[in-house]
C-alpha positions, 0 to 999 in steps of 0.5 A, a space after each residue: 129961601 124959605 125967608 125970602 118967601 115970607 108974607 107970600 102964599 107959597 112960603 110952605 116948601 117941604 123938602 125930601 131926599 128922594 121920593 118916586 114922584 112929586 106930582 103923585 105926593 101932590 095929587 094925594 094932598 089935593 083938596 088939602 087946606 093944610 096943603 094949599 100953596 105947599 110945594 114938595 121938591 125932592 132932591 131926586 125922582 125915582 119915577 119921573 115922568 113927562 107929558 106923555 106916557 112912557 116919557 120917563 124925566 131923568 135928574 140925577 141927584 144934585 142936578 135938577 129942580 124937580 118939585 110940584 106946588 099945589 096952587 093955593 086957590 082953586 082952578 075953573 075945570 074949563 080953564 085947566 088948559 090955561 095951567 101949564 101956560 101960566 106956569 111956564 110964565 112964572 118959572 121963566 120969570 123966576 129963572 131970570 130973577 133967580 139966576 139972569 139966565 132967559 128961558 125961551 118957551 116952547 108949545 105946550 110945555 116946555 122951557 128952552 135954553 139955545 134950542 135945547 130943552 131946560 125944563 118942562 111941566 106937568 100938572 095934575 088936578 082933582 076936579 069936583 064940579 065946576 072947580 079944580 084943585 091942583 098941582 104944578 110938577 116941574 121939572 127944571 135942570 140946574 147943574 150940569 152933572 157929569 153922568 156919562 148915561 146922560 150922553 144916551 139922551 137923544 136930543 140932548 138937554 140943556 143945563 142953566 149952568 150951560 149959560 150962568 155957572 154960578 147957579 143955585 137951586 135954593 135961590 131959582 126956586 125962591 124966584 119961581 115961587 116969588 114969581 108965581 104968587 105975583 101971577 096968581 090973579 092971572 089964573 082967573 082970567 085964562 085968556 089973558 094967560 094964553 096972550 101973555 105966553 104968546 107974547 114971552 114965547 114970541 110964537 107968532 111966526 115961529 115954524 114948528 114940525 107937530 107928529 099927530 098921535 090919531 094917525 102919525 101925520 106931521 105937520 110943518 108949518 108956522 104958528 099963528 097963535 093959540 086957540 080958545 083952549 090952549 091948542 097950537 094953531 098951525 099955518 100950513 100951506 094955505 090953510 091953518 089946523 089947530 092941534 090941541 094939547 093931547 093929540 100930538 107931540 112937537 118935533 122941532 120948533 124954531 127960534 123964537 124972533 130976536 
C-alpha cells in the first residue's frame, strides 16, 4: 500500500490495533506539519461515532475500514461545508478503483450499496482564523462479519463484500487515498465540489424523507440540488426548503436515476 502511495501526499499511513476513535487522534495532531497528509486507520474503534450525538459506528475487528486523513493543506473556515462532499467523492472513487464495486452517494454523508448504507463520513476541524486544518474520519464496511449482534442494526448495513467477495482492505485504502490526492485542487473551489457530487450522486429528482431536528417536522419531497452551503434543497408540493446540514437527519432516500 504504502508503495502504491509513493510520490503522493498521502503516502504517511500509520497504523494501529485499536484506539477509541481515529477522529480525536486526529484532532489532537491538527495544525501538526509532521502530520499534514498522515492518515490513522485502526483496525478496530472502541468509541466510534456517527454524525449526530448519540450514534454510535459499530465495525468489529477485521471488517470495516475506520481511519481519519488529515488533509495536507488548509481549508477556508467558510467552505468546511464543502469537506465531507469532496470526501465522499474521493472514497466512491477510490472504491471503485480499489475493488470494482460503485458506491451510491446519499445526503449529506453517507455512501450506499443497493439502498443499504456501506460507509459514512465525519470530519473534524481546527480553525484559527479564516483558515481551517482538518481531518476526514471514515468509516467504511469491507468484510461481511459473522457477528450475530450485527443482526440488532436496524436498518441493516451493507458490506463490499455483498457486491465483490474477493475485497481487500489494503488495496481500498490505497485507491481513496490515490483518489483523494487527484482531487486535492478541488478543495479550493467549494462549489465545484458541491456540483461534482450533485452529479456522481445523480441527486437532481431523487425523493428523500428528512426529520427536522428544531420541531420533529418530516418533510418528503424531491431534491432540486444543493444550496450555497452545502444544504439539501428539497421540492415539497410546490414550494422548495433548504434543510441545511445540522438540522436534520435523513430518513429515506430513493434510488439514484440509472
Amino acid at each position: 500500500m504504502r508503495a502504491a502511495l509513493a510520490g503522493t501526499r498521502f503516502h504517511d499511513v500509520r497504523a494501529m490495533r485499536e484506539t477509541r476513535s481515529t477522529n480525536d487522534d486526529a484532532a489532537a495532531l491538527l495544525g501538526d506539519p509532521r502530520a499534514s497528509g498522515a492518515t490513522l486507520v485502526a483496525e478496530f474503534q472502541t468509541a466510534g461515532r456517527g454524525r449526530k450525538p448519540g450514534r454510535s459506528w459499530i465495525a468489529p475487528a477485521g471488517s470495516a475500514l475506520t481511519f481519519t486523513t488529515i488533509l495536507p493543506v488548509v481549508v477556508a473556515a467558510d467552505a468546511l461545508w464543502a469537506v465531507p462532499l469532496w470526501a465522499a467523492l474521493a472514497v466512491a472513487d477510490g472504491v471503485e478503483a480499489g475493488c470494482g464495486v460503485r458506491l451510491d452517494l446519499r445526503w449529506p454523508n453517507d455512501l450506499d450499496l443497493r439502498g443499504r448504507k456501506a460507509g459514512g463520513i465525519l470530519c473534524t476541524s481546527r480553525v484559527t482564523g479564516p483558515r481551517a486544518a482538518v481531518g476526514c474520519g471514515i468509516g467504511l464496511n469491507v468484510q461481511r462479519p459473522g457477528d450475530a449482534a450485527l443482526a440488532a442494526i436496524d436498518p441493516p448495513p451493507a458490506y463490499l463484500s455483498d457486491a465483490q467477495p474477493r475485497v481487500a482492505r489494503e488495496e481500498i485504502l490505497a485507491g481513496i487515498l490515490g483518489a483523494m490526492d487527484g482531487l486535492l485542487d478541488v478543495l479550493d473551489r467549494p462549489a465545484d465540489a458541491a456540483r461534482a457530487w450533485e452529479d456522481r450522486a445523480q441527486l437532481r429528482g431523487r425523493p428523500y424523507r428528512v426529520q427536522l431536528d428544531a420541531d420533529g417536522t418530516i418533510l418528503e419531497g424531491t431534491a432540486v440540488g444543493l444550496g450555497r452551503d452545502g444544504g439539501l434543497i428539497l421540492l415539497v408540493g410546490d414550494r422548495e426548503h433548504l434543510v441545511h446540514l445540522a438540522d436534520a437527519r435523513v430518513l429515506g432516500a430513493g434510488p439514484a436515476a440509472t
